[in-house]
N, C-alpha and C positions, 0 to 999 in steps of 0.2 A: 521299749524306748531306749533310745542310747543318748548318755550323757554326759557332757565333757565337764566335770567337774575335778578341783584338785583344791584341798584347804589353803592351798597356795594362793586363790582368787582372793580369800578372806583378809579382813581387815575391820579389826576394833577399835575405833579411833571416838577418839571425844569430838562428836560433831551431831546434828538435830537429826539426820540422816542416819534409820541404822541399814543404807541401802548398801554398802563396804560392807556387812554382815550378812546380809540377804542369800547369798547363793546357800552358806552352811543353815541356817533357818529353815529355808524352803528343801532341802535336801535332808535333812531331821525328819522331816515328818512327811514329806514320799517316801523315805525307806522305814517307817515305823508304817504305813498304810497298806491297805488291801492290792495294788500294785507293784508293791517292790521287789515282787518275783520277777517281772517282766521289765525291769532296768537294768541296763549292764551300762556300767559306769566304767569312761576313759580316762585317767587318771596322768596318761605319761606324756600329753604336748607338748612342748618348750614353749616358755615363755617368748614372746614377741623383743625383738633388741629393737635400737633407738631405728635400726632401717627402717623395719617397716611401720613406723611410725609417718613415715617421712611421704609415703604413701599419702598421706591426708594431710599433714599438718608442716611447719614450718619448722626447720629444725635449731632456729633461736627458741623457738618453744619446747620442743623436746628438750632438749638439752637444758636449759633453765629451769625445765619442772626437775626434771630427774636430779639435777642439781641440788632440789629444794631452796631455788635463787628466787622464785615466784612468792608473792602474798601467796596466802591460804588461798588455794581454787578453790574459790566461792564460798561453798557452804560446808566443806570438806576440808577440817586440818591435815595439812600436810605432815606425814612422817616416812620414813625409809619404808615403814611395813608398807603404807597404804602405797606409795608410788610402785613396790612390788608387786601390789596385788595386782596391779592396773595392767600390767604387763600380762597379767594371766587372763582377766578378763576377758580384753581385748585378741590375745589367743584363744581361747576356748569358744568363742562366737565363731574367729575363721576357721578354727577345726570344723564344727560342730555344719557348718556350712562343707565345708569339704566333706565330710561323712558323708551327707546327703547329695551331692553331686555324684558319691562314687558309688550309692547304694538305693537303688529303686526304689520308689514307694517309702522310705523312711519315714522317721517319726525321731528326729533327735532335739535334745534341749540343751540350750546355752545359760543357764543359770548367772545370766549380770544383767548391770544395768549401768546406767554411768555413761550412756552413747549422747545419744539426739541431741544433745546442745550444742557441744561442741561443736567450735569453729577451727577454723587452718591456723592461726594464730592467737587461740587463747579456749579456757573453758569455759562453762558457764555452769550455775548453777549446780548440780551434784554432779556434775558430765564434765569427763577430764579428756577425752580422747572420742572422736568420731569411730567408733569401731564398728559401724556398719557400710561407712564408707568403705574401711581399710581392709576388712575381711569381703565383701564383694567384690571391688576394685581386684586385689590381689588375686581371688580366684578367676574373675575375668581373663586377668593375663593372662594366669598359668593356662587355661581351660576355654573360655570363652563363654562361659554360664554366665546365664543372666538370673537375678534374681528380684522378685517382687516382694517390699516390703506393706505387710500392715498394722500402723502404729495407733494403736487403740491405749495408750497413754493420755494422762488424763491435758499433756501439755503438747501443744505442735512440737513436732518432730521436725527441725530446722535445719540439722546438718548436712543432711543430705544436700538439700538446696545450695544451704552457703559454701558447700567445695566445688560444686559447679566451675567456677572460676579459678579457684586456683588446681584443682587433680582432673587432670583427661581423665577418660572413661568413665566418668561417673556414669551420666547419663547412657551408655552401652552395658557397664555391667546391671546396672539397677534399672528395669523399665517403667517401674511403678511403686510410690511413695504413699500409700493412703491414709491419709489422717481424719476421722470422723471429725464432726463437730456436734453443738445439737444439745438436748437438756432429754430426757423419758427415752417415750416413743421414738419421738423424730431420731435419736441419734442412735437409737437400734434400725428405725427406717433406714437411714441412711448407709449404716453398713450391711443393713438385707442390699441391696440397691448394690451396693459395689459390688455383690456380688456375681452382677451380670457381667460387670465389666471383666471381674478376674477369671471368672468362667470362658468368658471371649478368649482371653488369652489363651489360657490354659488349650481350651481347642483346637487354639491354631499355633499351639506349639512355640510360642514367643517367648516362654518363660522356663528355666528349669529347674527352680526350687524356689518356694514360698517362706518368708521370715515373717510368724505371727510373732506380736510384743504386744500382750495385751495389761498392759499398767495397770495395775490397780488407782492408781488414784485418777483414776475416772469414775470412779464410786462417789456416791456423793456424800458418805460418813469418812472420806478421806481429809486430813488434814489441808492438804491443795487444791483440790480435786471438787467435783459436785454434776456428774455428768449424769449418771443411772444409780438406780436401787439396786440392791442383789441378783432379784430376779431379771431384771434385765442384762446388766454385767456380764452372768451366765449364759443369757439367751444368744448374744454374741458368740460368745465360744460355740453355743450349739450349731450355731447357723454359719459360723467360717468350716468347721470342722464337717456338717454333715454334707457340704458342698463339696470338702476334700475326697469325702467318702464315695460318696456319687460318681467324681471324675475318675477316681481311679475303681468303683467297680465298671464304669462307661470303657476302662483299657489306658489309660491314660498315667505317667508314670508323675508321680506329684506328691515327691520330697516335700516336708514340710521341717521347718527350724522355731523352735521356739523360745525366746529371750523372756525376764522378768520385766525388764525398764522400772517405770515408776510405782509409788506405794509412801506414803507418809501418813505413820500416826504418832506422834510422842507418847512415850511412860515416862511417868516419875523415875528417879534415877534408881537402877537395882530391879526395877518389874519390865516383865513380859507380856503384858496381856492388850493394850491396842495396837502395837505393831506384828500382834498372833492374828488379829484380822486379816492385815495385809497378806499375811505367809500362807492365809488359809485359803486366801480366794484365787492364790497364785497355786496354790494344790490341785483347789478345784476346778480350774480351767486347765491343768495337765491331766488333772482325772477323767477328764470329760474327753481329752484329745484321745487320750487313751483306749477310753472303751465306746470310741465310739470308728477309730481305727485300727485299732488293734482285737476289739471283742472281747 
């Protein structure tokens, strides 16, 4: 698995969110695990400047966040480190997309979160910048790849939608946004079920890399969140991934990118131990991608 990660993304801020920490968390403890042989970590991207920002968003907003002109985005104090990170983030998604454009059959990971709310002019909630607009859109240009998103967060996945209107291409670079709904069963049915539809594509060739974001806080011992139990959480990954598996033993070339997105549990201040739930189930569903396409 290739990984664009760089402690650059990282950000320690006083905020209920420790999802500005989450890439260095979840990247701790895949390379302490039985997998870390099989990670080669990309470490050297340039950070994202205010252009390609601009890509998705309005550049009163740029420029005012970077500024640090803006209230606190949302639920994220603003400081120099975190507006830095944000830049890296949001780079390491369109890398981590472009690896997989340029390399058959991959298997790479974008370690952020911090997209899907975001609008063209403003953030929302832990979400400071649309970066799944901006890293698809972009590679469309450059390329003309289209990419299929599935947002298994435990919150809809809005941005895409709301640039419709103000960024062309969305709807050309991105052909498909799937957002489950649902409580148990039904909302594992539901993503068995998509997967005819993503299989169709996939077929007929309409897609040329898949963006899984499977949030943890669709758990339902998540702070936000109350979607599935563990075993079912997992059973998702089982069932997007052995579909992966399928198509490309069928001949079929099916890039796969995988982001964290959401996850909220609070500790007291100074402990580690409910937001090691979050890190852990985000393990487990790269564990699971792992050996179940790579062996």
């Amino acid at each position: 698995m290739d990984v664009f990660y760089t402690p650059q993304q990282v950000c320690t801020v006083n905020s209920p969110s420790r999802s500005p920490e989450k890439p260095r968390l979840v990247m701790d403890e895949l390379m302490s695990g039985s997998f870390a042989g099989d990670i080669r970590i990309h470490d050297d991207f340039p950070p994202f400047d205010n252009l390609e920002f601009l890509i998705a968003h309005k550049a009163s907003y740029i420029d005012s966040f970077f500024a640090g002109e803006l209230p606190n985005n949302a639920d994220i104090e603003w400081s120099p480190e975190f507006a830095e990170s944000v830049r890296y983030t949001n780079s390491s998604l369109y890398h981590a997309i472009k690896f997989a454009t340029e390399n058959e059959n991959s298997l790479v990971l974008s370690p952020t979160s911090g997209f899907h709310h975001a609008g063209p002019s403003a953030g929302c909630g832990f979400c400071t910048f649309s970066g799944q607009v901006i890293a698809s859109v972009k590679r469309w240009r450059e390329t003309g790849a289209v990419g299929a998103y599935l947002d298994l967060d435990g919150h809809y996945g809005n941005s895409i939608g709301d640039s419709v209107g103000f960024c062309t291409n969305v709807n050309e670079a991105i052909a498909w946004n799937f957002n489950p709904g649902g409580y148990g069963e039904s909302y594992v049915a539901e993503v068995r079920d998509a997967m005819i539809e993503l299989e169709t594509m996939v077929d007929a060739e309409t897609v040329d890399y898949l963006v899984w974001c499977h949030g943890a806080d669709s758990h339902e011992d998540d702070d936000l969140g109350d979607n599935v139990n563990t075993e079912q959480w997992l059973e998702c990954s089982e069932i997007f991934y052995s579909l992966v598996k399928r198509k490309r033993d069928e001949g079929f070339n099916v890039p796969v990118v995988m982001a964290l997105f959401g996850g909220y549990r609070a500790d007291p201040p100074g402990l580690y131990e409910n937001y090691r739930f979050v890190v852990n189930l985000h393990v487990q569903d790269l564990e699971i991608g792992m050996r179940i396409l790579q062996g």
